[in-house]
DRENDO-1510 file (C-alpha; in Angstrom, 1 decimal, always signed):
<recs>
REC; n; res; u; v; w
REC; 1; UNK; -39.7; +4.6; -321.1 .
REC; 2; UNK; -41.0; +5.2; -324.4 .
REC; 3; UNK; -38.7; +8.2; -325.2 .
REC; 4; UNK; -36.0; +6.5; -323.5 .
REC; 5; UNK; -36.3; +3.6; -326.0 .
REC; 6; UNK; -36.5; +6.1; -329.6 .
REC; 7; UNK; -33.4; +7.9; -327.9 .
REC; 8; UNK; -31.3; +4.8; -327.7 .
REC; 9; UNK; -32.8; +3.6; -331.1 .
REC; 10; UNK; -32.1; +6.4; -333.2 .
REC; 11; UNK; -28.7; +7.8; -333.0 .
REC; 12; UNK; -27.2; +10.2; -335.3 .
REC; 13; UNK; -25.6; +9.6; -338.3 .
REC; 14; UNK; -26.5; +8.2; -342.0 .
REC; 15; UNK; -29.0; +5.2; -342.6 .
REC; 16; UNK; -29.6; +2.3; -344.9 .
REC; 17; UNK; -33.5; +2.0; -344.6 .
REC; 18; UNK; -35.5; -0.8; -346.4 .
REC; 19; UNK; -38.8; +0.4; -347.8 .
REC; 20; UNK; -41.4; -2.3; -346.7 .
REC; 21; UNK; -44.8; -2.9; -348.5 .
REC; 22; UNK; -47.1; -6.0; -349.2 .
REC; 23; UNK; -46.6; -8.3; -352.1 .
REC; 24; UNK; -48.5; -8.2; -355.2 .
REC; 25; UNK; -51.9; -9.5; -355.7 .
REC; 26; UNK; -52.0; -12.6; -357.9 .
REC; 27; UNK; -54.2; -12.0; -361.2 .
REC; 28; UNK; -57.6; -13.9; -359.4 .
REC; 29; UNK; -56.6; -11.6; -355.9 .
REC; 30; UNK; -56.4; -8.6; -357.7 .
REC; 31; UNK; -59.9; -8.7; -360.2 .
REC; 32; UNK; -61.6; -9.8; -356.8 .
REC; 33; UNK; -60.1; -6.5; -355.2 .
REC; 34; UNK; -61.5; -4.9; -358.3 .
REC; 35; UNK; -64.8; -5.8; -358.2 .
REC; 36; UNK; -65.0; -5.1; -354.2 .
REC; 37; UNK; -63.8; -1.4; -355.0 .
REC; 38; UNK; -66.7; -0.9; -357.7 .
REC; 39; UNK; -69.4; -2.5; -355.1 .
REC; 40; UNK; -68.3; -0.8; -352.5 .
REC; 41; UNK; -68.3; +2.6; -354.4 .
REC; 42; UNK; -72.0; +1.7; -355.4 .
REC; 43; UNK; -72.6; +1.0; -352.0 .
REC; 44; UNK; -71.0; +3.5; -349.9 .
REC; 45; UNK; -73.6; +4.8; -347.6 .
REC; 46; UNK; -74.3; +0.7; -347.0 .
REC; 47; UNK; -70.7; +0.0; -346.3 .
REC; 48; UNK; -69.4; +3.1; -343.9 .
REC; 49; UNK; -72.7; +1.9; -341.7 .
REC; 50; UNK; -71.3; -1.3; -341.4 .
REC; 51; UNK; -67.7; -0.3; -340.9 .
REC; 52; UNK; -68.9; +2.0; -338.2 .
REC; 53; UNK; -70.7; -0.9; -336.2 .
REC; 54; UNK; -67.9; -3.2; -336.1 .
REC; 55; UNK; -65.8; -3.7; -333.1 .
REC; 56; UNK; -61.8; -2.8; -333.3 .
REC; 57; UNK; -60.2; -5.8; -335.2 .
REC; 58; UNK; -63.4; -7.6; -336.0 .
REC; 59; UNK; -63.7; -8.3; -340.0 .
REC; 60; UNK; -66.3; -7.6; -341.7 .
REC; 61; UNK; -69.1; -10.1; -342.6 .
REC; 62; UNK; -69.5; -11.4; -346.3 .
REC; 63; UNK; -72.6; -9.5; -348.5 .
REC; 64; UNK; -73.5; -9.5; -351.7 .
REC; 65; UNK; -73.4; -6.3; -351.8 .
REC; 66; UNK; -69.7; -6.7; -351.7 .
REC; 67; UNK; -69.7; -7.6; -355.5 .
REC; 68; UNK; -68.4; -11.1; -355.1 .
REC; 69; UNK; -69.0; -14.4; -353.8 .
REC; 70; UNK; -68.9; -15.8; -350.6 .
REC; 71; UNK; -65.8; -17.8; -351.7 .
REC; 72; UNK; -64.5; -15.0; -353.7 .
REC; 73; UNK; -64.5; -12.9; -350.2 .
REC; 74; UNK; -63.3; -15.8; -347.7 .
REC; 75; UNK; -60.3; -15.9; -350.6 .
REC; 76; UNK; -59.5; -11.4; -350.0 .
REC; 77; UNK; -60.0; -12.2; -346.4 .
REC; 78; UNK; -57.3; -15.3; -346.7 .
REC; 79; UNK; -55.0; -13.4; -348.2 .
REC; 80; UNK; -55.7; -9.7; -346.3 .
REC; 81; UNK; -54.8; -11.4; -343.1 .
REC; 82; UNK; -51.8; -13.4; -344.0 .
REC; 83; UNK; -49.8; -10.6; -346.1 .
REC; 84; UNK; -46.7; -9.3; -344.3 .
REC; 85; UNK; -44.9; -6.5; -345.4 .
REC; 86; UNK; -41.6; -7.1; -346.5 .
REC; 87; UNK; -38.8; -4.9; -348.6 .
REC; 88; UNK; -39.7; -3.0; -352.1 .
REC; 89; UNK; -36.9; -0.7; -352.5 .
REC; 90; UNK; -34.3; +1.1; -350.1 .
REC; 91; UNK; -33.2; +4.6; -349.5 .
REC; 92; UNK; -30.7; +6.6; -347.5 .
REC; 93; UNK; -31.3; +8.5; -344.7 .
REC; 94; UNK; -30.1; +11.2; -342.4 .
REC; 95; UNK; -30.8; +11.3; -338.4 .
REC; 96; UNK; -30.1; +15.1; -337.0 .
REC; 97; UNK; -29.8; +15.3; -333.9 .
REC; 98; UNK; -30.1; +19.0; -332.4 .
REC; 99; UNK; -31.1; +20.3; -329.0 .
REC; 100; UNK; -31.8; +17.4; -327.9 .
REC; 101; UNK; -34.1; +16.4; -330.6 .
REC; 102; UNK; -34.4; +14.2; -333.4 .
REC; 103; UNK; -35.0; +15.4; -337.4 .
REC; 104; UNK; -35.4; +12.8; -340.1 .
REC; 105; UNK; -33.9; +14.0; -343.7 .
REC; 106; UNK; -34.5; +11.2; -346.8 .
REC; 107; UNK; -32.5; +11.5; -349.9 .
REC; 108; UNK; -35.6; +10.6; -351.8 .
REC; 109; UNK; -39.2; +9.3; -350.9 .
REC; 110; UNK; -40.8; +9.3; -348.4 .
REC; 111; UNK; -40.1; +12.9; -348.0 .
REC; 112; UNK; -43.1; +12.8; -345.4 .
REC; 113; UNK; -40.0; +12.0; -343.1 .
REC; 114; UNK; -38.7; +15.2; -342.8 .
REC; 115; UNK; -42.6; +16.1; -340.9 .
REC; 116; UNK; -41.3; +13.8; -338.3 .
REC; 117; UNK; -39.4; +15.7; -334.8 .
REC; 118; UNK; -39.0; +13.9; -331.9 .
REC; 119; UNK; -38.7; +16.0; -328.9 .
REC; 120; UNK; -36.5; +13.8; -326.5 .
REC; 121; UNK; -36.3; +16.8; -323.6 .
REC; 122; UNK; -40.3; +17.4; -323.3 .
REC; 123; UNK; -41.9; +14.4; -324.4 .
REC; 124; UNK; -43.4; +15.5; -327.5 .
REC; 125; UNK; -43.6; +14.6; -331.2 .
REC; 126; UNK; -44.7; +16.4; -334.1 .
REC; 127; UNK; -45.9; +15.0; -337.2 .
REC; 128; UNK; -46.5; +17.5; -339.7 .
REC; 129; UNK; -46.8; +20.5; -336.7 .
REC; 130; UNK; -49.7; +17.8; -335.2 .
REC; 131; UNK; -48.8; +17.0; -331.8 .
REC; 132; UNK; -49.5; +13.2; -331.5 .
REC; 133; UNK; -49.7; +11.4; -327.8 .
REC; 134; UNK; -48.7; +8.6; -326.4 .
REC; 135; UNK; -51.0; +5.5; -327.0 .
REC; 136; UNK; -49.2; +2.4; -326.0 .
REC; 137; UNK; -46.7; -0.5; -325.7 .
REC; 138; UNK; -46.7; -2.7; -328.9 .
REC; 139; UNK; -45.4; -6.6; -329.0 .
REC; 140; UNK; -45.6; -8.4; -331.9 .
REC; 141; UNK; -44.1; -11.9; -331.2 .
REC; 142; UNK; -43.7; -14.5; -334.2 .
REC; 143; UNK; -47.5; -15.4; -334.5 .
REC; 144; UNK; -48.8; -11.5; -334.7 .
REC; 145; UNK; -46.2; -9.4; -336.3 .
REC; 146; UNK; -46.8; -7.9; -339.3 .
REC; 147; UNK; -43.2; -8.1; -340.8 .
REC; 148; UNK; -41.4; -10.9; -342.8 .
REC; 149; UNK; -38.4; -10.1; -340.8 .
REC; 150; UNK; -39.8; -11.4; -337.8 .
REC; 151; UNK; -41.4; -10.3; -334.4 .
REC; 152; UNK; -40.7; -6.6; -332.8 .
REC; 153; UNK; -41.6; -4.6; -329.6 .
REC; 154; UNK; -41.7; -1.0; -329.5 .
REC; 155; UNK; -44.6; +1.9; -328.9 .
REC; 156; UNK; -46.7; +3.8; -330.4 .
REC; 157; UNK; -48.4; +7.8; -330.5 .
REC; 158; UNK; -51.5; +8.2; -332.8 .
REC; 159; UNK; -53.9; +11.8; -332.6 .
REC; 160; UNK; -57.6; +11.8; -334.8 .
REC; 161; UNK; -59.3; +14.8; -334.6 .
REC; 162; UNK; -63.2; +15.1; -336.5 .
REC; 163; UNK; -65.1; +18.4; -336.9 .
REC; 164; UNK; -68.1; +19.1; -338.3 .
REC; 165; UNK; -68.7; +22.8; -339.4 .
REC; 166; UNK; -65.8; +23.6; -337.3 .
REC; 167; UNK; -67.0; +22.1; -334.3 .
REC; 168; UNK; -65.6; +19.0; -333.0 .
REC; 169; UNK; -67.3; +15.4; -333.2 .
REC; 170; UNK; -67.5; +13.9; -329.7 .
REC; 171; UNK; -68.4; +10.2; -330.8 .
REC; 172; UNK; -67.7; +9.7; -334.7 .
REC; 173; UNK; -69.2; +6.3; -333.9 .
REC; 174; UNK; -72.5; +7.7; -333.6 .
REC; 175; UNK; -72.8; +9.7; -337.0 .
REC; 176; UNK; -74.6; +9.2; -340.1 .
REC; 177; UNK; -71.9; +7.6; -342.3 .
REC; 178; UNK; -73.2; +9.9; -345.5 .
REC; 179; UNK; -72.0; +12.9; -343.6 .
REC; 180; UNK; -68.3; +12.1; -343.8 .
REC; 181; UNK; -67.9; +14.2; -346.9 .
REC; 182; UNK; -68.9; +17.3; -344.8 .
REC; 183; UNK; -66.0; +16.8; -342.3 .
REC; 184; UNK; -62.5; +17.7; -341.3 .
REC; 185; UNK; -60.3; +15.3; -340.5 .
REC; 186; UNK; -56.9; +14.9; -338.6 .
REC; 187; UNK; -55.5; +11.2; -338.0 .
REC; 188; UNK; -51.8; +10.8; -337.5 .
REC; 189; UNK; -50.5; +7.3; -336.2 .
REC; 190; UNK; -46.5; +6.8; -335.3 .
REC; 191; UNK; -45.1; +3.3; -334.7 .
REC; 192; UNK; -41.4; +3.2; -333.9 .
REC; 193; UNK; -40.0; -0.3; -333.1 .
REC; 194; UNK; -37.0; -2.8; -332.9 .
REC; 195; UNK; -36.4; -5.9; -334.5 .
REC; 196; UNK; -35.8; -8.9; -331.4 .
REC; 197; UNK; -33.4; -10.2; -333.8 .
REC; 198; UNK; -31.2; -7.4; -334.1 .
REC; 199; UNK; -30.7; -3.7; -333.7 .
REC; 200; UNK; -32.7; -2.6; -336.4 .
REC; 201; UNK; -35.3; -0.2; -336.2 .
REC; 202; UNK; -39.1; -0.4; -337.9 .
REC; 203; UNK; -40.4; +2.7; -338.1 .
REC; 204; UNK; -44.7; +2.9; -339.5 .
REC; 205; UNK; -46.3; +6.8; -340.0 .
REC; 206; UNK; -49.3; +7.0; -341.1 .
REC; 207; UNK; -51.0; +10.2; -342.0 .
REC; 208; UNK; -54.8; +11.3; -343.2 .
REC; 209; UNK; -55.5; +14.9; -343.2 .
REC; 210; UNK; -59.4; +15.1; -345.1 .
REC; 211; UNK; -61.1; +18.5; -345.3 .
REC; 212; UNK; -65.0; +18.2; -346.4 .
REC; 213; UNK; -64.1; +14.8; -348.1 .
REC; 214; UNK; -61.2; +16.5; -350.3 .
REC; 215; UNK; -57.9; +14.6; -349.4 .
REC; 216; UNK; -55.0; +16.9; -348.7 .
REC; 217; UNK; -52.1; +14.4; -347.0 .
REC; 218; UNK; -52.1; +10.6; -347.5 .
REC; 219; UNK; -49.2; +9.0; -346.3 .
REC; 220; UNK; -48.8; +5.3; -345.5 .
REC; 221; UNK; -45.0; +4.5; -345.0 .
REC; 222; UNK; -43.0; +1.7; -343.1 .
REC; 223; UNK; -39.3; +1.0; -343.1 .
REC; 224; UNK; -36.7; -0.7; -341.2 .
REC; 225; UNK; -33.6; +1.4; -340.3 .
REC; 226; UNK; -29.8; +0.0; -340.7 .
REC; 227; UNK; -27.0; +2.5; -339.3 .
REC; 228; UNK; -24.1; +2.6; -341.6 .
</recs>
């Protein structure tokens, strides 16, 4: 179903796309945001423990440790979890389609597009040569989805791989957070997605490829695809 969808999605040809991203921080947001980053770095072996113990999608508790006040924190969290992503810039884009597989070539930015094959004929997609798998169904109706152009349904494929000294990390949950800078790390998340109020297509790749705390790919990218 899932490949089914992407194929009827993404046909060949040349694309308008709308570069999404959230909208700036007001001057108060933004030197609250700045004193959380300082305490945070001052705190980091405190803050990983307590980002490890929390439950998928459960927001963190206020502490001082934070570097701000209670209000100062119910404020970030106000405005973290009302933001929706909504158009910054557009590009153009090429979809190839060849052997029954789909290739992504940008004009410009994000150029992290042209990592992306979709493999309609054997169910697979590559992200960078990373095979990622199939994780799920997404629905985003009008109260949950994270777009100012309104609710989408589509699916997603993610892979995370940790290792340790070259040997792979079982339950990531259950280390000491002060050893992340001694690990490897593979996380690759795909979203691909159409609007319910037209044909367009929103498209999210995320991409975090660590090795011993050195950073050697960070991509965070989400657009919305117009055929011409």
């Amino acid at each position: 179903m899932a490949f089914q969808f992407v194929d009827r999605l993404l046909p060949e040809g040349d694309y308008d796309v709308d570069v999404l991203g959230s909208p700036p921080l007001s001057a108060a947001e933004s030197e609250i945001l700045r004193k959380m980053k300082i305490a945070i770095q001052q705190n980091e072996d405190w803050f990983l423990k307590i980002m490890s113990g929390l439950k998928p999608g459960e927001a963190m508790p206020y502490h001082k440790n934070l570097g701000v006040s209670e209000q100062e924190y119910a404020t970030f969290m106000q405005v973290s979890q009302s933001v929706k992503m909504d158009k910054i810039g557009s590009v153009k884009l090429k979809i190839i389609r060849k052997d029954n597989s789909i290739y992504f070539m940008p004009e410009d930015f994000p150029h992290y597009l042209k990592e992306l094959e979709i493999h309609l004929r054997d169910y697979t997609i590559l992200i960078d040569s990373i095979p990622v798998k199939y994780k799920s169904q997404r629905i985003m109706d009008s109260k949950n989805t994270t777009l100012v152009a309104g609710p989408w349904k589509g699916y997603s494929w993610d892979f995370e791989e940790i290792r340790k000294e070259g040997q792979l990390v079982a339950d990531p949950d259950k280390m000491d957070p002060s050893a992340i800078k001694t690990l490897d790390i593979k996380s690759v998340k795909l979203t691909i997605g159409k609007l319910d109020q037209n044909d367009q297509c929103f498209l999210y790749l995320k991409s975090d490829i660590v090795n011993k705390g050195h950073v050697l790919a960070k991509q965070d990218i989400a657009l919305l695809l117009k055929k011409e």
